[in-house]
Each structure stands twice: as C-alpha cells, then as structure tokens.
Backbone as CSV, one residue per row, in Angstrom:
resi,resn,N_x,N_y,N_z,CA_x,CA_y,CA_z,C_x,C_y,C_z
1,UNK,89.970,121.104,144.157,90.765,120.394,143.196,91.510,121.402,142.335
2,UNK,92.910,121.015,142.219,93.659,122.027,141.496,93.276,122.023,139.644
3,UNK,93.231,122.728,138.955,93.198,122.626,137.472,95.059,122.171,137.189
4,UNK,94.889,121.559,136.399,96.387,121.161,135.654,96.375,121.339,134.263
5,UNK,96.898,121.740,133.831,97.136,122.306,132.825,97.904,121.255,131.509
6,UNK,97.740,120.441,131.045,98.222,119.271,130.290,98.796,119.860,128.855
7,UNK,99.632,119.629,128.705,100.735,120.345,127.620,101.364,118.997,126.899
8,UNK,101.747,118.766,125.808,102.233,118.208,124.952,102.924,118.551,123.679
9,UNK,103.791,117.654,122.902,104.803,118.416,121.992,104.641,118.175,120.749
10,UNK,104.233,118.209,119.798,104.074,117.620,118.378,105.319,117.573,118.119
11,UNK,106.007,118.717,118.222,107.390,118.132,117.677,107.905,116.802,118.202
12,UNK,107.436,117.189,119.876,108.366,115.465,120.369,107.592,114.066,119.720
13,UNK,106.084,114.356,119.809,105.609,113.405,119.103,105.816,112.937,118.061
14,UNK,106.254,113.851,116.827,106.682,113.251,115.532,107.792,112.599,115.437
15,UNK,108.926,113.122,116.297,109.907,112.492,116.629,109.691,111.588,117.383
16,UNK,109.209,111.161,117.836,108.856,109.536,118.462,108.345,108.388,117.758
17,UNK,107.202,109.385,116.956,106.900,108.404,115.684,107.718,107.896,114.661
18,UNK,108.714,109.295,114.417,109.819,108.597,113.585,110.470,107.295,113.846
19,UNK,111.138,107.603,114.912,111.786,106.754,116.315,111.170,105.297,115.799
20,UNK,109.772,105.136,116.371,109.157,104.167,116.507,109.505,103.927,115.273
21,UNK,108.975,104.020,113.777,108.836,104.238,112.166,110.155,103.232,112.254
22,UNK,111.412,103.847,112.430,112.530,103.302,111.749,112.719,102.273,112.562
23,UNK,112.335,102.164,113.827,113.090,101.007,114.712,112.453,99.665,113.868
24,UNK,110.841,99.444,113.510,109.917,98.894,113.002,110.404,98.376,111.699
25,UNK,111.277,99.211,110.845,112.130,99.138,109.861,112.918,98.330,109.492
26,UNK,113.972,99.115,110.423,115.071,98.195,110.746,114.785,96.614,110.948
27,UNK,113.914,96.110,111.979,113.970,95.170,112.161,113.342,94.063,111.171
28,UNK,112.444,94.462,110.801,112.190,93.591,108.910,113.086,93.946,108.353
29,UNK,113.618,94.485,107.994,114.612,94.539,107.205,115.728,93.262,107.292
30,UNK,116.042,93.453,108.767,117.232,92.411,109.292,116.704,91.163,109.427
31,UNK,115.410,90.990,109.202,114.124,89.773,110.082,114.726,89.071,108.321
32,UNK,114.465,90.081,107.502,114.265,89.367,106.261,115.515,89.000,104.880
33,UNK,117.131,89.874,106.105,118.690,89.409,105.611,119.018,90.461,104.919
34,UNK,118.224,91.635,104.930,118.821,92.629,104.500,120.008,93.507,105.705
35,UNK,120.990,94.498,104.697,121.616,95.146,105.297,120.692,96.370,105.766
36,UNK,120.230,96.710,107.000,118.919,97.688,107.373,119.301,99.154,106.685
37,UNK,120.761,99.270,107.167,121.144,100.897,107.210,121.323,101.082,105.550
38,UNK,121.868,100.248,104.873,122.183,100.031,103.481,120.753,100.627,102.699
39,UNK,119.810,99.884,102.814,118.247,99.539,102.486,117.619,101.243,103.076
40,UNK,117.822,100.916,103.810,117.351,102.771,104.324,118.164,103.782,103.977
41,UNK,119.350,103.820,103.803,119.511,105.027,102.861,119.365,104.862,101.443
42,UNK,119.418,103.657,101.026,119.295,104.083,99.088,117.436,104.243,99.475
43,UNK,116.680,104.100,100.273,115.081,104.904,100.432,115.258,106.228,100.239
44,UNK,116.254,106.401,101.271,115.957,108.155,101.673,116.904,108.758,99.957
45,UNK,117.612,108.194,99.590,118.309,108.962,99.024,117.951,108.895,97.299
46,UNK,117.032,107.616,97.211,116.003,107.591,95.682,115.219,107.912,95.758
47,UNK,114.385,107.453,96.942,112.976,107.554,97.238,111.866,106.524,96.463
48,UNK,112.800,105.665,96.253,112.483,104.488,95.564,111.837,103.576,96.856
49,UNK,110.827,102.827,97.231,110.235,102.115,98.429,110.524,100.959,97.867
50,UNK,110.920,100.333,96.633,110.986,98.889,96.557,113.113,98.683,97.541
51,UNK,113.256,99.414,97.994,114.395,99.480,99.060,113.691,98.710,100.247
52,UNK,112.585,99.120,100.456,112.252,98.771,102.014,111.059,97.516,101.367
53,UNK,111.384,96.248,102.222,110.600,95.353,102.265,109.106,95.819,102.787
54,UNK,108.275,94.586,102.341,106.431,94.760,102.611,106.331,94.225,104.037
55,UNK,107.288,93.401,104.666,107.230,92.580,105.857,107.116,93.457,107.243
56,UNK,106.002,92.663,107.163,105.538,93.808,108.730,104.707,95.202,108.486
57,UNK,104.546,95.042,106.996,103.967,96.521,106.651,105.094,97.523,106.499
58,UNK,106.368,97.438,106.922,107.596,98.564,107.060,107.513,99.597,105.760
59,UNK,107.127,98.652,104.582,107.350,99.900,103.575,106.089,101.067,103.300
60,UNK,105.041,100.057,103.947,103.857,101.452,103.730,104.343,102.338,105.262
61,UNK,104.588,102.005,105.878,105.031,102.786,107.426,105.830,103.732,107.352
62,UNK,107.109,103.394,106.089,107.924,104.114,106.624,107.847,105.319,105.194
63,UNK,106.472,105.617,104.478,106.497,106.086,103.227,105.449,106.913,104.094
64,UNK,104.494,106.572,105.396,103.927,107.937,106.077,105.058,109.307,106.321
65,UNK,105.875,108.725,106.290,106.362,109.734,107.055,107.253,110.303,105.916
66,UNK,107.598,111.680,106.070,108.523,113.324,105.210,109.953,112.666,105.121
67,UNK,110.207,112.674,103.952,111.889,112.124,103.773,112.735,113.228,104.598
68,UNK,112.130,114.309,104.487,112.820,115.229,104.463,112.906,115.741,106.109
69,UNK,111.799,115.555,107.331,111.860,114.974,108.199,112.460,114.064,108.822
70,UNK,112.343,113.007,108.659,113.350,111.716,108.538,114.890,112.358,108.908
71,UNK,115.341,112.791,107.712,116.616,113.258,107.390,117.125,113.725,108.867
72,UNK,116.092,115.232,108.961,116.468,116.254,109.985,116.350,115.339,111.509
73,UNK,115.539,114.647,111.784,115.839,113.593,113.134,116.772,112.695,112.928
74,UNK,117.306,112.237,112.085,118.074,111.484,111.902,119.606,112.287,112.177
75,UNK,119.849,113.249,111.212,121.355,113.948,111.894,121.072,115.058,113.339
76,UNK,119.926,115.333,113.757,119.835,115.792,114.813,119.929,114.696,115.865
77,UNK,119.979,113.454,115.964,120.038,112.126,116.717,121.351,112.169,116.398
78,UNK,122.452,111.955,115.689,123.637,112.061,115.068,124.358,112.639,115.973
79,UNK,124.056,114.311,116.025,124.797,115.447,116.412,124.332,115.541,117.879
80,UNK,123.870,114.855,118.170,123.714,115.134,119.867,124.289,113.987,120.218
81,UNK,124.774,113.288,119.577,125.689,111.711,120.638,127.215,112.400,120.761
C-alpha cells in the first residue's frame, strides 16, 4: 500500500469560510428586504453589527470572522474577475 501524503490549505480554508460567511449573509439579509451589499459595507466600514440582521444567526457569523480579512478576500475576489 502506497503512503499518501494528505496536504491541505488554511489559507484556502479560511477563504472558503469567508465565502460560505458572506453567501449566508447575503441571503438574510435579502430573506429579510434589506439591500445585502448596502448592509455589508456600512458593517465592514463601522463595524457596527446592528447593520447585519440576527436572522439565520448572520450577525453572530459574520462577526467570527477579521474585518480586515474579509476586506483582503473580498478585493482579491474583485481583482481576479
């Protein structure tokens, strides 16, 4: 039997979690008549969480995660389209 060697990325992982984080977001957000993208940047850009609704849990979800993180996947997703 061969050994395999199993490798994985934290970076890709966090970025997936983000991924996951905002998609989860977004959609309470819109579930509940908000403008999503509107609502998510006055978050990122006060850091105020009464921006992001309780529905679905989105606002404790999306307060795990580094604004400042966030940011950097967010225009690195940007700059590669």
């Amino acid at each position: 039997m061969h050994d395999q060697t199993v490798t994985f990325s934290v970076k890709q992982d966090k970025k997936d979690e983000i991924k996951k984080t905002l998609g989860i977001v977004y959609e309470a957000l819109l579930e509940k008549g908000y403008n999503p993208v509107n609502q998510i940047v006055g978050y990122i850009l006060s850091e105020d969480p009464t921006y992001i609704t309780t529905y679905n849990n989105a606002r404790s979800l999306i307060r795990h995660i580094d604004r400042d993180e966030l940011l950097q996947e967010m225009v690195k997703s940007y700059l590669a389209q």
